[in-house]
C-alpha positions as CSV (number, residue, x, y, z in Angstrom):
1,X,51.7,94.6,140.9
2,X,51.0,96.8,144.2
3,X,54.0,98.4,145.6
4,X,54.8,98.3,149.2
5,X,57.0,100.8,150.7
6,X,58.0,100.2,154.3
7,X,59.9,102.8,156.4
8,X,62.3,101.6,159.1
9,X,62.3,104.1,162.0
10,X,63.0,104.2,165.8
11,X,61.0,102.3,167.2
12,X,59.4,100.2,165.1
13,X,59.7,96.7,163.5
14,X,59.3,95.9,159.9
15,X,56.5,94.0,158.5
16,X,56.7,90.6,157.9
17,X,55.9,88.3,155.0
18,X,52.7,87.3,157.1
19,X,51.6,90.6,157.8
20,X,52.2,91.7,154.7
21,X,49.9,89.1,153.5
22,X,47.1,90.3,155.7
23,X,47.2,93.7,155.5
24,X,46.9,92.9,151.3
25,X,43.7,90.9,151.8
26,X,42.2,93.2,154.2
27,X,42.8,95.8,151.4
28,X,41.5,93.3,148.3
29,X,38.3,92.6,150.5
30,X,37.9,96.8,151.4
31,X,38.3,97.5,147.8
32,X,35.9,94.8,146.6
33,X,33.3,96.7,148.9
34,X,33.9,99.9,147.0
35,X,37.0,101.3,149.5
36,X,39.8,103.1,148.2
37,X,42.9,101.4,149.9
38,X,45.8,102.6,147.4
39,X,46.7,105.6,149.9
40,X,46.6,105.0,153.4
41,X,48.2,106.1,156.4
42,X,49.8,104.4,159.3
43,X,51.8,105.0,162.6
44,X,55.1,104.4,161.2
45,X,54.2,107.6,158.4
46,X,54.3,109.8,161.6
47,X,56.8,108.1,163.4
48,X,59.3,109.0,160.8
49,X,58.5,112.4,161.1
50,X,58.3,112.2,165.5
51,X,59.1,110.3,168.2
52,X,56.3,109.3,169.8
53,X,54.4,106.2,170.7
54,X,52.1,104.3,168.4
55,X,49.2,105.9,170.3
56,X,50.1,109.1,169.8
57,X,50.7,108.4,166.6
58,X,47.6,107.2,165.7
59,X,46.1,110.2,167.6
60,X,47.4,112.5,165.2
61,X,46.4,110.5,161.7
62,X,42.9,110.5,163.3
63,X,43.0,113.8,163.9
64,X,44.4,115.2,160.9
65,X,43.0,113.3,158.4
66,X,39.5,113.9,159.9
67,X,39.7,117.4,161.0
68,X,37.5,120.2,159.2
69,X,40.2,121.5,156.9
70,X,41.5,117.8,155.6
71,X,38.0,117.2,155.2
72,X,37.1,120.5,153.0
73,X,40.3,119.8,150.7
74,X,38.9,116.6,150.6
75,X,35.8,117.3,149.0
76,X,37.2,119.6,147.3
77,X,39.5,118.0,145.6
78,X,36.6,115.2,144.9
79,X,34.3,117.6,143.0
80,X,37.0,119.2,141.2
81,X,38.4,115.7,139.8
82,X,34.6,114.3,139.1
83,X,34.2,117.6,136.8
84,X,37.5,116.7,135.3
85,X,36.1,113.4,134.4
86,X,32.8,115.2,133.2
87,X,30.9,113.4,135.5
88,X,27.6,114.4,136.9
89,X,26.4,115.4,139.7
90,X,23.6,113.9,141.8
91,X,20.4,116.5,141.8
92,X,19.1,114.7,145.0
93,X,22.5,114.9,147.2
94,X,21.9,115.5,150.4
């Protein structure tokens, strides 16, 4: 069984049963297309952290989840746990 955590801050409302709902068939139809949906980030992670809006909130997940570094430690950390699974790697990557 998936575990949900929710985090009650300033600001913000708690997901209901309905939502709840969607949000976990949007993430079984994501993961049925190959998506990884077991860690992902929303406004309310920030908010916890910041007051700010859900705008600027989302500003900042999108920017540092996709910035150069996050995306570097990201791939790194992908090749690193492929090896640890001996898997191998694609001669024709691009």
């Amino acid at each position: 069984m998936e575990k949900c955590y929710i985090v009650t801050v300033k600001n913000s409302n708690k997901l209901d049963m309905t939502q709840y709902e969607e949000i976990k068939k949007a993430k079984e139809v994501l993961e049925k297309a190959g998506y990884q949906v077991r860690n992902l980030w929303c406004v309310q992670d920030v908010q916890s952290k910041y007051n700010c809006t859900d705008e600027e909130a989302l500003d900042v997940l999108e920017e540092a989840l996709t910035n150069e570094a996050s995306m570097n430690q990201i791939w790194l950390s992908l090749f690193y746990h492929a090896e640890e699974h001996k898997l191998i790697r694609n001669t024709d990557e691009t």
